[in-house]
C-alpha positions in Angstrom: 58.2 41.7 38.4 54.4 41.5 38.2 52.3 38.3 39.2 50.5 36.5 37.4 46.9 36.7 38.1 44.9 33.5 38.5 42.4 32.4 36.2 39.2 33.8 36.5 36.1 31.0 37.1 35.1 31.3 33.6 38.4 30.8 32.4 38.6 27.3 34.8 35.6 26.3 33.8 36.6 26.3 29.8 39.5 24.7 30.9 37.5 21.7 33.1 35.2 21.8 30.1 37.7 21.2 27.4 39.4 18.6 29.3 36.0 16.6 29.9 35.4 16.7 26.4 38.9 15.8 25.3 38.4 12.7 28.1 35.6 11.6 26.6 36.6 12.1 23.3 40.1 9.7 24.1 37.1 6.9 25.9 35.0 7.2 22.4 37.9 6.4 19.8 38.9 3.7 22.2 35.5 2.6 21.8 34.9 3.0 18.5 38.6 1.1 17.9 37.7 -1.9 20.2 33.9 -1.6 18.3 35.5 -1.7 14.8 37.8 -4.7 15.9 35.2 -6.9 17.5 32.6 -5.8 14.0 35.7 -7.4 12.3 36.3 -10.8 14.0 32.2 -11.0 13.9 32.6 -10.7 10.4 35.4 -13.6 10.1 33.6 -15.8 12.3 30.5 -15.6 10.4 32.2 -15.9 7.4 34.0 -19.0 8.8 30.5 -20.5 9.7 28.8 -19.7 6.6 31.4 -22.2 4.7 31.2 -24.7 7.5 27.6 -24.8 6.6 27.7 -25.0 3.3 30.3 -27.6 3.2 27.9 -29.4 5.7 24.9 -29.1 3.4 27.0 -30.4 0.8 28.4 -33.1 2.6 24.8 -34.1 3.8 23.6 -34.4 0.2 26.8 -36.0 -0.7 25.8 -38.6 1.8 22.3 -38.8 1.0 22.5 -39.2 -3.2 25.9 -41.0 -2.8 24.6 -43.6 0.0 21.0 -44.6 -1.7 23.1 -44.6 -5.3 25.8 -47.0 -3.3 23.2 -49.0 -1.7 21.5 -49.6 -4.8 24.6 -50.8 -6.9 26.3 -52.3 -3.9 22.7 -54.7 -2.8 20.8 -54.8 -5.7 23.1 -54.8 -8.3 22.1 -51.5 -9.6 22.1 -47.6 -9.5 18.6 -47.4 -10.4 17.2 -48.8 -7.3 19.3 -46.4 -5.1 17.6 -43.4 -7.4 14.6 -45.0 -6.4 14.8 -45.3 -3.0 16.4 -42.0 -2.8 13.1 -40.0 -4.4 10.5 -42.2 -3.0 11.8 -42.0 0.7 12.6 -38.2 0.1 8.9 -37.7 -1.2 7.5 -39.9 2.0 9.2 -37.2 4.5 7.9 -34.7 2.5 4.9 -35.9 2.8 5.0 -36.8 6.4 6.0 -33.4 7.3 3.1 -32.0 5.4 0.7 -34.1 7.3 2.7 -33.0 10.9 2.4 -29.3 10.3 -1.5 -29.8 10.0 -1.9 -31.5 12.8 -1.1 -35.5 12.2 -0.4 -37.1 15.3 3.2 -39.0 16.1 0.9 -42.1 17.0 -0.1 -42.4 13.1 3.7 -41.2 12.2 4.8 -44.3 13.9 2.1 -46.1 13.2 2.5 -45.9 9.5 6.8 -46.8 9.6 5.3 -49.9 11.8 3.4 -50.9 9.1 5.3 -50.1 5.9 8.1 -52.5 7.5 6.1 -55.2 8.5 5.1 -55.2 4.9 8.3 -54.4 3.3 9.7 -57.8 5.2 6.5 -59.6 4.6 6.9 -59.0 1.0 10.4 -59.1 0.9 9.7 -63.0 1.9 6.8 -63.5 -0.4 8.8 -62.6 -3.7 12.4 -63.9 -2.2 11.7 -67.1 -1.3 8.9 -67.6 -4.3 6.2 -68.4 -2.0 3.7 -66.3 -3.6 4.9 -67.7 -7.3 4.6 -71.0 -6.2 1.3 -70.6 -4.4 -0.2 -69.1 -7.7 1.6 -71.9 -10.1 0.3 -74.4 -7.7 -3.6 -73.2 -8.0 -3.2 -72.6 -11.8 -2.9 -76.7 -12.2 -6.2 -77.0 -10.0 -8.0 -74.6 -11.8 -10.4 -74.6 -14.9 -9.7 -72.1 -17.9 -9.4 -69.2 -18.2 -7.4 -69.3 -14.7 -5.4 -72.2 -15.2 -2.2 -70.1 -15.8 0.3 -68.8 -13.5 -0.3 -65.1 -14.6 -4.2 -65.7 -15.0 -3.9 -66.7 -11.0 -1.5 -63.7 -10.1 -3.6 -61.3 -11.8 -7.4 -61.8 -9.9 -5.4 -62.5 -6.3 -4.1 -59.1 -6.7 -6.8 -57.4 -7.9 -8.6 -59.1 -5.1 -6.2 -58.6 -2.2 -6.1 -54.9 -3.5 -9.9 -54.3 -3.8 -9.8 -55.6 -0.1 -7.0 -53.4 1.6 -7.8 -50.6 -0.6 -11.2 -51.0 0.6 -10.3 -50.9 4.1 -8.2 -47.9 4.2 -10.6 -45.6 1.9 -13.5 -46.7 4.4 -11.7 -45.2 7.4 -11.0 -42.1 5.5 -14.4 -41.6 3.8 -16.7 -44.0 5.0 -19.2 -46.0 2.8 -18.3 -44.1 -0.5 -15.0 -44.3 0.1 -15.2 -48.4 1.0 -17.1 -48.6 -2.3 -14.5 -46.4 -4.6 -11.8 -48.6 -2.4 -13.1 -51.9 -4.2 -12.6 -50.3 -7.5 -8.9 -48.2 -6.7 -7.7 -51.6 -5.4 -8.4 -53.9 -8.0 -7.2 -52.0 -10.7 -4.0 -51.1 -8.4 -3.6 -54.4 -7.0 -3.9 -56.2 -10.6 -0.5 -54.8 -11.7 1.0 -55.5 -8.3 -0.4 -59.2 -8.4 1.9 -59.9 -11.5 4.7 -58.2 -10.0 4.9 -60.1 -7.0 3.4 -64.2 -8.1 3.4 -64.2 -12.4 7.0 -65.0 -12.2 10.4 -66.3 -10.1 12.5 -63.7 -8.2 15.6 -63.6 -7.3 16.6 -61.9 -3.3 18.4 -58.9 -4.6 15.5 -57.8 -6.6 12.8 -59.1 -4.5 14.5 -57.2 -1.3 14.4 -53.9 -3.8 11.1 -54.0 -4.8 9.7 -54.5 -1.3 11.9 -51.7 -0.3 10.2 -49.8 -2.9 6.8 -50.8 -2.2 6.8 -49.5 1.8 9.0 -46.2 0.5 5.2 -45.7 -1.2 3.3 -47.3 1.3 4.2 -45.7 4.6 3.2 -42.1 3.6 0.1 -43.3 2.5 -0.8 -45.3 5.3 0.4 -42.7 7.6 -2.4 -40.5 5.4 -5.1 -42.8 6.1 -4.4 -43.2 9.9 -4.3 -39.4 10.2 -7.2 -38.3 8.2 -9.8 -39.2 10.5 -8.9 -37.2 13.2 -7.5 -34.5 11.5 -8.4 -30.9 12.1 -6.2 -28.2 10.9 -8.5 -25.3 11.8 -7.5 -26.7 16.0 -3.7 -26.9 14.9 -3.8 -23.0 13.4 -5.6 -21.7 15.9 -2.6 -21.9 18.8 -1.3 -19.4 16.5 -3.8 -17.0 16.9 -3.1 -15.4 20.8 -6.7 -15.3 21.4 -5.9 -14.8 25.2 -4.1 -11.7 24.9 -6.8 -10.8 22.5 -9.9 -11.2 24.8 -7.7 -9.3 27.8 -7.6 -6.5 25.9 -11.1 -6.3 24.9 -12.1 -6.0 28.0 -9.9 -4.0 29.3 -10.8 -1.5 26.7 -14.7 -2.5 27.9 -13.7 -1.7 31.2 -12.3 1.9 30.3 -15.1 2.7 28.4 -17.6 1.7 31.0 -15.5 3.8 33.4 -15.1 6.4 30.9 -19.3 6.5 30.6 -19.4 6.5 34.5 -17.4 9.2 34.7 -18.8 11.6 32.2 -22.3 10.8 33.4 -21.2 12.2 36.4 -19.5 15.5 35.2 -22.5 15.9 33.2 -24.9 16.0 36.5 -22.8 18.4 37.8 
């Protein structure tokens, strides 16, 4: 009976080899298994958290239309001053935004809401209560023709008080040209404005949704003319520019080179 003979170290080696490999092998389709699995509930999750989004974004506009149309019809009686709202106070972030990402300051921000409710009560009180209509009526029987109307009366205190504010604001944005194109901006703004409020009798639900109205367009422009002045967008955009990391570089590569001109002024003497 003849022995076997024992595998020569080639022969082991193959054999060490082969089972290495077929190891490894087993260890990468266990990975790529596990790998194709977890790829899979990524997958489901973000699928999951895409709709969650989109049913949040839908929700949140939901909200947003449906509560300024619902405020509207449910305060004032109509739809059309929820639309209102709605747009104006959508194009007052907009523009409050605009005026953050170039550098307006949260002090003006605030600033400007501050205001624009101050004057949305304040005028909510003037047209509610009929205090600015009674005011004008009253001064329209002490006065001489042609102001001895009610509307007459309305009309100049607008144009007036609106020459005067306008006046105000455009002088702190532009200085004397902009005091004297203020006079003019205001009165013709502030004649329209002057009927609204004193030619005629309100009622509260309209009067509360015209002031509302009113500070929607007043607050981005007074937060416009409280920013202006110190306003410097080339200083905002220019922490985005890594001038540090810049300037260490340049003269590091100074550096080099003078060390690089030392050097072969040396080799040269040699």
């Amino acid at each position: 009976m003849s022995e076997e003979r024992a595998p020569g170290l080639g022969a082991q080696f193959g054999r060490t080899r082969a089972a290495f490999v077929g190891l490894f092998q087993a260890h990468l389709d266990l990975l790529k298994t596990e790998l194709g699995e977890i790829i899979g509930q990524i997958k489901l999750i973000s699928a999951q958290a895409g709709c969650a989004l989109v049913l949040l974004m839908m929700t949140g506009t939901l909200l947003y239309v449906g509560g300024f149309l619902f405020e509207g019809e449910w305060l004032f009686g109509s739809i059309g001053w929820g639309l209102g709202h709605g747009v104006l106070f959508g194009l007052a972030m907009i523009v409050m935004l605009a005026l953050a990402i170039v550098g307006a300051s949260r002090r003006a921000a605030l600033g400007s809401l501050l205001l624009a409710v101050l004057a949305t009560i304040g005028l909510a009180w003037l047209c509610g209560s009929n205090v600015a209509y009674n005011a004008a009526n009253n001064a329209a029987g002490q006065l001489a023709f042609p102001l001895n109307g009610t509307v007459a009366v309305a009309l100049v205190a607008g144009a007036v008080l609106g020459a005067i504010l306008f006046a105000l604001m455009l002088g702190r944005v532009a200085g004397r040209g902009g005091f004297i194109g203020g006079l003019l901006v205001g009165a013709i703004v502030g004649l329209p404005l002057g009927f609204l409020i004193a030619a005629a009798p309100w009622t509260w639900p309209p009067a509360v949704g015209f002031a509302i109205t009113f500070g929607l367009i007043a607050w981005p422009i007074l937060d416009a003319v409280m920013a202006l002045p110190g306003l410097d967008p080339a200083e905002r955009f220019a922490k985005l520019y890594p001038r540090r990391s810049i300037d260490a570089a340049n003269e590091t590569r100074a550096w080099l080179e003078e060390q690089w001109q030392t050097r072969r002024s040396k080799l040269g003497g040699r």
